[in-house]
SEKEVO-288935 format. One record per residue (C-alpha): residue in three letters; x, y, z. Coordinates in steps of 0.2 Angstrom, whole numbers, padded with zeros to 4 digits, always signed. Example, Ala and Ser with C-alpha at 12.3 -4.5 7.8 and 13.67 -1.06 7.14 Angstrom:
BEGIN
ALA+0062-0022+0039SER+0068-0005+0036
//
This chain:
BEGIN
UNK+0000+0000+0000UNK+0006+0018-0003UNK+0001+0033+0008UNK+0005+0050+0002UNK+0013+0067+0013UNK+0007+0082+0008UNK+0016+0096+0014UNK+0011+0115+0012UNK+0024+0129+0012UNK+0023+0148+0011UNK+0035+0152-0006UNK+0045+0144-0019UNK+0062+0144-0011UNK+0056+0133+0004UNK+0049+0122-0010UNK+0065+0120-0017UNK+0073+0119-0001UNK+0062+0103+0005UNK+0065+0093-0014UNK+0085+0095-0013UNK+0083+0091+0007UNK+0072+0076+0001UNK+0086+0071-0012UNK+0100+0073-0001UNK+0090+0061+0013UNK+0092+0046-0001UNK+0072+0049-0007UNK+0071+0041-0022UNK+0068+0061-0036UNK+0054+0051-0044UNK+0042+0049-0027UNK+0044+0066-0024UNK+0031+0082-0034UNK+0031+0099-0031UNK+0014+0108-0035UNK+0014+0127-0040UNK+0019+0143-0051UNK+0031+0135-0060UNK+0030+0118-0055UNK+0017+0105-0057UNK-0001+0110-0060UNK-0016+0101-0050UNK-0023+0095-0065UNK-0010+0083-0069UNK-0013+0074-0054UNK-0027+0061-0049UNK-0025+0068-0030UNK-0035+0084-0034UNK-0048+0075-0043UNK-0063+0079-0032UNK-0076+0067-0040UNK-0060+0052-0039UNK-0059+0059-0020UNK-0076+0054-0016UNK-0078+0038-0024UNK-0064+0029-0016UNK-0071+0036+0001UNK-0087+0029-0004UNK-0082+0013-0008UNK-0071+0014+0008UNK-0090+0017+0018UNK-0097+0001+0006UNK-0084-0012+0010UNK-0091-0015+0027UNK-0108-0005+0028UNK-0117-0014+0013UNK-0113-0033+0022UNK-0118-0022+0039UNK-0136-0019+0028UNK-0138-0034+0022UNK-0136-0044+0039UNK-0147-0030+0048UNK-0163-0032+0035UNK-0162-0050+0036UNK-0161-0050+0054UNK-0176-0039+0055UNK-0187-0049+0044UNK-0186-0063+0054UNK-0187-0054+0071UNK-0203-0044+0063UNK-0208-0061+0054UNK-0218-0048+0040UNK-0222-0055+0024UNK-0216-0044+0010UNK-0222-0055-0006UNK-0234-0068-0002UNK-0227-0087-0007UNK-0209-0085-0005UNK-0209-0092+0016UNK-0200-0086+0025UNK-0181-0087+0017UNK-0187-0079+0004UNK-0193-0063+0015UNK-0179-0064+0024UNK-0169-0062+0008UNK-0179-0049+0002UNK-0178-0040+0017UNK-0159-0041+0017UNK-0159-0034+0000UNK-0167-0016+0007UNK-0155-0018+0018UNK-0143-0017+0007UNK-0149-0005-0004UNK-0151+0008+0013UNK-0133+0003+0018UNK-0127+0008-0001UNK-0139+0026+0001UNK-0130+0028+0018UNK-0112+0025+0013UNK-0116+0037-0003UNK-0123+0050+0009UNK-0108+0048+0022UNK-0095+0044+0010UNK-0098+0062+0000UNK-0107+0058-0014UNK-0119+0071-0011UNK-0105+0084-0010UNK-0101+0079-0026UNK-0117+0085-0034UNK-0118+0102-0020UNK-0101+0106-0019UNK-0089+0108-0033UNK-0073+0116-0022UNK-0071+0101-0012UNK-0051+0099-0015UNK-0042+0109+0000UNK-0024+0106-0011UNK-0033+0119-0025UNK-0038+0130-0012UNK-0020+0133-0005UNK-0011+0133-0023UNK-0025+0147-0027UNK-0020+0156-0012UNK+0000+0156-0018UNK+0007+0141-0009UNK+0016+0129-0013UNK+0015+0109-0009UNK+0028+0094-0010UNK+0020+0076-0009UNK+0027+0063-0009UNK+0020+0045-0012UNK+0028+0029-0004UNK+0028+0017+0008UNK+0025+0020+0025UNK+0043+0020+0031UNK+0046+0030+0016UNK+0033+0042+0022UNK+0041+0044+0039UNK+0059+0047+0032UNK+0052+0060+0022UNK+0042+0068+0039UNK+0057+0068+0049UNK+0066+0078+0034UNK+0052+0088+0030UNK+0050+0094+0050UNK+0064+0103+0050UNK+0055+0117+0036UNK+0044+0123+0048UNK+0027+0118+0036UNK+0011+0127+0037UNK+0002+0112+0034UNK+0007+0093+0036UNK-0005+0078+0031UNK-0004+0060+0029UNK-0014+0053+0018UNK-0018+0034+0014UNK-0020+0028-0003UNK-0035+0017-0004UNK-0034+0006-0022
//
C-alpha cells in the first residue's frame, strides 16, 4: 500500500529547499512532486480529482456497511416475521428483506461517504484552495517507512500544513 505526505509551504524557495533536502536524505527524485507557479499543476494529478476523491471514500463506507445492511434487513425480517411477497416463506422474506437492507446501507455510505457533496459542492479539494492562495506543496507518495523518512526531513522546514494521507486502491 502507498500513503501520500502532503506538505504545504509559504514560497518557492522553501519548496525547493524541502525537494533537494528530500534528495540529499536518499528519497528516491521520482516519489517526490512539487505543486505550484512553475511547478506542477493540480490538474496533472489524480489527487485533486474531487469526484476520484469521493468515490474511493465511498467505496471505503461500502466495503463494510453494505454486508452491515444486508445482515441488519435479514435479521429484521425474521425478528418482525412480515411478509413482503406472499409465497416465498420465510427465506425468501428474509432475503428480500436483506436486499433493502442493502440498498439503505449503499444510500448511507453514498450519503456519508460524500457523494452528495459531489453533486452540492464543486470546491471540495483543499490542495486547490491553497495553490489558489500562492502556496506551494511537496507530496510525496511511498511506503510508510518512506513516508516517515520524508516527515522527519520535512519537520525541520517549519510547514504550514502537514498531512498524511492513505492511498486506498
Amino acid at each position: 500500500m502507498a500513503d501520500y505526505i502532503v506538505v504545504t509551504l509559504s514560497d518557492r524557495t522553501l519548496a525547493e529547499t524541502a525537494a533537494q533536502n528530500l534528495d540529499a536524505a536518499g528519497l528516491p527524485p521520482a516519489q517526490i512532486s512539487i505543486f505550484g507557479q512553475g511547478f506542477k499543476m493540480p490538474d496533472s494529478d489524480p489527487l485533486f480529482d474531487p469526484t476520484l476523491l469521493k468515490w474511493q471514500s465511498m467505496r471505503r463506507m461500502m466495503l463494510w456497511l453494505l454486508p452491515f445492511g444486508f445482515f441488519a434487513g435479514v435479521t429484521f425480517n425474521q425478528i418482525t416475521q412480515l411478509t413482503i411477497v406472499p409465497g416465498l416463506g420465510h427465506v425468501g422474506d428474509g432475503f428480500i428483506g436483506g436486499l433493502f437492507g442493502l440498498g439503505a446501507a449503499a444510500m448511507g455510505s453514498f450519503a456519508y461517504g460524500g457523494g452528495a457533496q459531489l453533486y452540492l459542492d464543486k470546491d471540495l479539494v483543499p490542495f486547490a484552495k491553497r495553490l489558489e492562495n500562492g502556496k506551494y506543496l511537496v507530496m510525496i507518495k511511498g511506503s510508510q517507512r518512506l513516508i516517515q523518512d520524508a516527515k522527519r526531513v520535512l519537520r525541520v522546514l517549519d510547514p504550514e500544513i502537514m498531512t498524511i494521507y492513505e492511498d486506498i486502491d
